[in-house]
N, C-alpha and C positions, 0 to 999 in steps of 0.2 A: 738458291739465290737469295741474297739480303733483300732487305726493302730497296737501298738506294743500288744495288745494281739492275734490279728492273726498272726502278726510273730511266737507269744510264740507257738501257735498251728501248725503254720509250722514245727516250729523244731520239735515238735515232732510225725510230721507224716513224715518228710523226711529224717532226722539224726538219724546215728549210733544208736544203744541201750547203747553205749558205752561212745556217748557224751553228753557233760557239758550243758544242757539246760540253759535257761536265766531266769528261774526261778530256778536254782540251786544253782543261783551262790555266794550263804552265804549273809551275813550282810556284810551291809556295817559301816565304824565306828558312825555313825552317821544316825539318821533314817531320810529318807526324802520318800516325796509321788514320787513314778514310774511315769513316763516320758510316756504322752498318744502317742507319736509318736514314741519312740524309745524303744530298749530294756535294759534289766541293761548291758548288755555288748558292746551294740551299744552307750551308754551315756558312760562309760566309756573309750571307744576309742576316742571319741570326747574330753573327757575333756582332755585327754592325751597330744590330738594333739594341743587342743588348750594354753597347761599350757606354761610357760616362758623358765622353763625349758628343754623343747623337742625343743623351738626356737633355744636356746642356742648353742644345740649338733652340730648346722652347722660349727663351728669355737672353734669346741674341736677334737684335736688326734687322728685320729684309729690307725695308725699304724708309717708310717712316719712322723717324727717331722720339724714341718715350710717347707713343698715339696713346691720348686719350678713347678707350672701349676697346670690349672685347674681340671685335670682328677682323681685325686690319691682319695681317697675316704678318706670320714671324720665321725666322729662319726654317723652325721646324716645321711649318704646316707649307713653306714652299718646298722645301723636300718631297716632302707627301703628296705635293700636287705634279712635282715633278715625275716622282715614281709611278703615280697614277697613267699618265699621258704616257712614259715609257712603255709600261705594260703593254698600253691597249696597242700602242704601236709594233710593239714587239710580238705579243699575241697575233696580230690578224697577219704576221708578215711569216706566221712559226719561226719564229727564232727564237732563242733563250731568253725565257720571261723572269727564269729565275737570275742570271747573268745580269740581265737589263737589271731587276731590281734590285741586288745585292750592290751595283757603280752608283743607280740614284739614292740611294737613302745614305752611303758612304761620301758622296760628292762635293758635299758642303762641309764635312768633318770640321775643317781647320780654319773654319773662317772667323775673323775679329769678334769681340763686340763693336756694336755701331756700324754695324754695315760695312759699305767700302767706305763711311768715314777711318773706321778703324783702321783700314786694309792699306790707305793711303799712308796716315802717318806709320805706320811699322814701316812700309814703302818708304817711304825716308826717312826715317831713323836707323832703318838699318842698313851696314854700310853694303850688304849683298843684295840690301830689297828684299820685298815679303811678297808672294802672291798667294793667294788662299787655298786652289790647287794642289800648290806644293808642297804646302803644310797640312792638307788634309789627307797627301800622301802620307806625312813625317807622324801623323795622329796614328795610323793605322798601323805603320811602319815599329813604329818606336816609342809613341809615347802612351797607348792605351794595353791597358793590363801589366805585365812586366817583358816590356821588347815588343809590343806589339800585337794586334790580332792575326798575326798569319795567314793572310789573306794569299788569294791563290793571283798567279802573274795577268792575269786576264781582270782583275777588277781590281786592281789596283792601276795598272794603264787605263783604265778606265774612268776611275778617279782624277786621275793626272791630268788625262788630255780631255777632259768634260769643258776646260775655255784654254786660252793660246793658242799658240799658232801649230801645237802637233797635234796630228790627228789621233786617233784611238785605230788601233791595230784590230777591232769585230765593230762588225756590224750594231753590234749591243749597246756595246760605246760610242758608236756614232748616233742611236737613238736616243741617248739619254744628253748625248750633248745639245742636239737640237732640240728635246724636249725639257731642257733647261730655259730657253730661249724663248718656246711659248708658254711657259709657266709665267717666269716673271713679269712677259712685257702686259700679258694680257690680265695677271692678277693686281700686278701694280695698276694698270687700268683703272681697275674695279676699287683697290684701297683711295683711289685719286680722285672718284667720284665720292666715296664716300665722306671722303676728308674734304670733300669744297673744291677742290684745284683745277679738277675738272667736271664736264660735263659730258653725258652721252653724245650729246648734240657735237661735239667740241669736236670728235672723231672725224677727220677729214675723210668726206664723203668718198671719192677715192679709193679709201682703202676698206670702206664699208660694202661699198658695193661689192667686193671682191669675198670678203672675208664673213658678213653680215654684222646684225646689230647685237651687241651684246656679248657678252662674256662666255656665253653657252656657245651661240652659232661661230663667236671667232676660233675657238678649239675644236670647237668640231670640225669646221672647215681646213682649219692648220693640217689636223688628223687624216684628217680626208685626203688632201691631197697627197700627202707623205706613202699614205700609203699606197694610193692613185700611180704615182711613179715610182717607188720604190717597190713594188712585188715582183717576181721571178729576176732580180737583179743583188749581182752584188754587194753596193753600196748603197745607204740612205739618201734618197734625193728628195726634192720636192719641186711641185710644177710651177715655171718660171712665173706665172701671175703672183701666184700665194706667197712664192717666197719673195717677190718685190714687195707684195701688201704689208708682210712684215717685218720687211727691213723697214720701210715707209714706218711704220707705226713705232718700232724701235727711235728710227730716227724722232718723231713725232713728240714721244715720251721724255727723250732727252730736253728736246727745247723747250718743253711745258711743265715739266714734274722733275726727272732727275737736276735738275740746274735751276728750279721754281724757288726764290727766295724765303715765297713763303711755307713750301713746304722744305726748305734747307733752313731754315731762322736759325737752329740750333746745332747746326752742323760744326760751328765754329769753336763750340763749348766743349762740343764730345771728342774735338780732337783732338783740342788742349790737352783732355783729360788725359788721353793717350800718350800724351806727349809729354805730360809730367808726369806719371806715371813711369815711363820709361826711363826718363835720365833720374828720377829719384830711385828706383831699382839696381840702375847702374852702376848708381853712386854706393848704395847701400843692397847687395847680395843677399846680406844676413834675411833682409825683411821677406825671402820668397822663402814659401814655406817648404821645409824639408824631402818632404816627398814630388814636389815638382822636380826640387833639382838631380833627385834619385832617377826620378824618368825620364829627363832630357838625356840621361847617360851622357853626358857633358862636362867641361869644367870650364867650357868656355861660357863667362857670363853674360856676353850680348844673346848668347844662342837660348839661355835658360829664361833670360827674362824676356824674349819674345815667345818663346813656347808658353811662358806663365801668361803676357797678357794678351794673345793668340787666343787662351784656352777659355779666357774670361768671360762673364756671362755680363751684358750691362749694367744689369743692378751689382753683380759683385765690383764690377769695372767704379762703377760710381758712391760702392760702397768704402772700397777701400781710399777712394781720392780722399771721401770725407772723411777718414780715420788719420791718414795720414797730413794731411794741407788745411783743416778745416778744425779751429781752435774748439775746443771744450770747456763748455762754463766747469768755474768752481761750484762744489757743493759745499757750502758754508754753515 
């Protein structure tokens, strides 16, 4: 036997009846021969981590736009915190830990720069709409490496339906969508205290008492329960207190920090940026560089200049405004 088809035999002498085996996990778009060391869902976490794309996320928006200090979290370290809370969920339930983490570290592929400032103007700019999702299926799909990482049919629906309104067909996918949910509300928390906007004390009691104090006891707690109602069952659930507490704090977050003036001041700049950026691309093709328009396998040009500033990193995002919009002294 190979290394990965004892793994394949592990799982299924020691996981769930519930979970996603590694021989489960569909077709991938392209037929290629199994990997004698790993499994389809340990090769596609690898190729994840290793694509341009998932490099990128370290100098793209989660929440604060251009934070001054190191601390404040960026696309890529909510990834990381996502896949963390996936695991431990997916661990204690034996389910597919490698499944879970090959969906969360993939999940944010195709998202803007600028956060969902970004996410918005592509959203109206283009005449089909942009959701991050579906571009972070289209990153995996078609635009990293040449046609794709050939990802397997089980993390890629996983990918998909991690926000909207379809659900993800495993259990896997359903942990990684809901452990999207308490990554962000509870780490934006923590960058919102840090930034001024909020305070510990600010947390309506309410949803403290349910959830506890602090950044540690709220995920734990989140964790707790999930797994509380979700063992020997189907689907991912969690118990009706906890998941009101964090819809409550969701909701909470929005009217204090996601919509806070002070922490949006510059929301209105980065979107511009987007937005001239766009119809200047529009206007002028030539200006995207050769090998994007190679990888959109396209000739439609709305489609190649949102995968190009889709792909963008902030500082390239704000790099290129000033190259193009932002006059240069003469050298006399």
């Amino acid at each position: 036997m190979t290394l990965r088809e004892k793994f394949e035999e592990r799982e299924k002498s020691i996981l769930s009846p519930y979970a996603t085996l590694s021989t489960q996990g569909g077709d991938r778009c392209r037929e290629e021969e199994p990997c004698d060391l790993r499994t389809a869902f340990q090769r596609d976490r690898d190729r994840v981590i290793h694509s341009k794309a998932f490099r990128r996320l370290k100098h793209k928006t989660q929440v604060f736009l251009a934070p001054e200090g190191d601390h404040y979290r960026t696309r890529l370290t909510h990834t990381l915190e996502v896949s963390q809370i996936a695991r431990t969920i997916a661990r204690a339930l034996f389910l597919n830990e490698d499944l879970t983490e090959a969906i969360a570290l993939g999940h944010d592929l195709g998202h803007t720069p600028f956060g969902h400032t970004g996410e918005r103007a592509l959203n109206t700019l283009c005449p089909q709409g942009f959701h991050h999702n579906e571009q972070s299926l289209r990153v995996v799909n078609v635009l990293e490496r040449k046609g794709g990482l050939n990802l397997t049919q089980a993390v890629r629906d996983g990918i998909l339906c991690h926000t909207g309104s379809k659900s993800p067909q495993t259990p896997e996918g359903e942990i990684v969508r809901i452990a999207d949910r308490i990554a962000y509300i509870n780490h934006d928390i923590d960058d919102a205290v840090r930034a001024g906007v909020l305070s510990e004390e600010d947390i309506p009691k309410e949803y403290s008492d349910i959830l506890g104090i602090g950044h540690t006891q709220r995920i734990n707690s989140l964790i707790r329960s999930i797994i509380t109602s979700s063992e020997g069952k189907p689907c991912i659930t969690m118990e009706d207190t906890a998941h009101q507490a964090m819809m409550g704090l969701r909701q909470f977050m929005f009217e204090n920090v996601y919509k806070n003036p002070y922490a949006k001041s510059e929301e209105s700049k980065f979107y511009a940026v987007v937005e001239a950026l766009f119809e200047k691309l529009m206007q002028n093709p030539e200006l995207i560089p050769q090998n994007v328009r190679k990888a959109s396998g396209t000739e439609d040009t709305m489609l190649i200049v949102r995968d190009y500033i889709a792909g963008m990193t902030d500082r390239y995002a704000v790099s290129l405004f000033e190259e193009i919009f932002v006059p240069k002294a003469w050298n006399i």
